[in-house]
C-alpha positions, -999 to +999 in steps of 0.1 A: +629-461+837+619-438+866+590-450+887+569-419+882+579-422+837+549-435+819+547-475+813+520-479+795+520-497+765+503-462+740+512-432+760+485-405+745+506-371+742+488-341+756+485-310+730+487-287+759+523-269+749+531-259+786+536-303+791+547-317+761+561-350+778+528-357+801+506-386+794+469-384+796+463-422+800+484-421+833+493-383+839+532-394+838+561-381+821+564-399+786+604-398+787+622-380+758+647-409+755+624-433+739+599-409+724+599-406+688+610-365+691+629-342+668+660-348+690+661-390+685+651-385+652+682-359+645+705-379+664+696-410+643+702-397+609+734-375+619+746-415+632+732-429+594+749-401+582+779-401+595+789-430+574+799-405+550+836-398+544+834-357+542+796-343+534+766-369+525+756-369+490+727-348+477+711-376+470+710-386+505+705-351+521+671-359+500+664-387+519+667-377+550+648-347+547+619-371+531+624-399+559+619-369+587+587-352+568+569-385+566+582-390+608+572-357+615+536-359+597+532-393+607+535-386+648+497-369+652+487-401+632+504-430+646+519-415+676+527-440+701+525-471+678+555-480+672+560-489+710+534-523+703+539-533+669+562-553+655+581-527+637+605-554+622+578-572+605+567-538+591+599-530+577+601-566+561+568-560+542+580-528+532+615-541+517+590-566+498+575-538+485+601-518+479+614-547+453+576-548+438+576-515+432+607-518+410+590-547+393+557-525+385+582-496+373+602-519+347+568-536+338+553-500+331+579-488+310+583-517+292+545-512+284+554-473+275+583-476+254+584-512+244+619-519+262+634-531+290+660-506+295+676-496+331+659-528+338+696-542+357+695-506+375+656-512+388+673-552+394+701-537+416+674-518+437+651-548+443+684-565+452+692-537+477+658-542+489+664-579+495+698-572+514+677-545+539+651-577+540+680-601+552+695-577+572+659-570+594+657-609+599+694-606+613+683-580+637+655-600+648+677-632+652+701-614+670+678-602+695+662-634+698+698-644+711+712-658+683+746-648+673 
């Protein structure tokens, strides 16, 4: 971190175009490296996707595109946020939901239709959800130290 790059803990973005990276709280550059921009956002997904033998699935291509609208219309919102919350706890509550949500799904169709079927595949997701829950605690262990 350069001395004149901005520390505090909610950089405020200004909206004048000609200084994108200046913030008003301290009149400092906000650096590009850790600011939640086009570029690390890009450069995060090509990494996720790269796990891909070939091309990525449609199915993913979807994804991504959704994960970088809801970034992109979330940065006038939150903005800065992310630098003081716990973003792991966040994502934990959000793997808990993700496996409700597969529990409200199965319990509305069996409501619709009367049976439980593609209940194993909404089962499989939950599950998924779980293993993203384990692996946040993992991350959070391991930079705790622990190996």
């Amino acid at each position: 971190m350069s001395p004149r790059e901005c520390k505090c803990p909610e950089p405020i973005r200004s909206s004048n175009p000609r200084y994108p990276h200046l913030c008003l709280r301290c009149c400092w550059r906000i650096s590009p490296t850790w600011d939640s921009n086009d570029e690390n956002v890009r450069a995060f997904f090509d990494r996720l996707e790269s796990v891909f033998p070939g091309s990525a699935p449609p199915d993913f291509i979807a994804f991504r595109r959704e994960c970088e609208r809801r970034e992109r219309a979330g940065r006038d919102t939150f903005r800065h946020r992310y630098l003081t919350r716990d973003n792991r706890a966040e994502a934990l509550e959000e793997a808990a939901d993700l496996a409700n949500y597969m529990l409200f799904d199965v319990l509305q169709h069996l409501r619709k239709t009367g049976t439980e079927d593609e209940k194993e595949l909404a089962l499989t997701v939950a599950f998924h959800a779980y293993e993203s829950y384990e692996a946040v605690l993992r991350l959070g262990r391991k930079r705790a130290g622990s190996p």
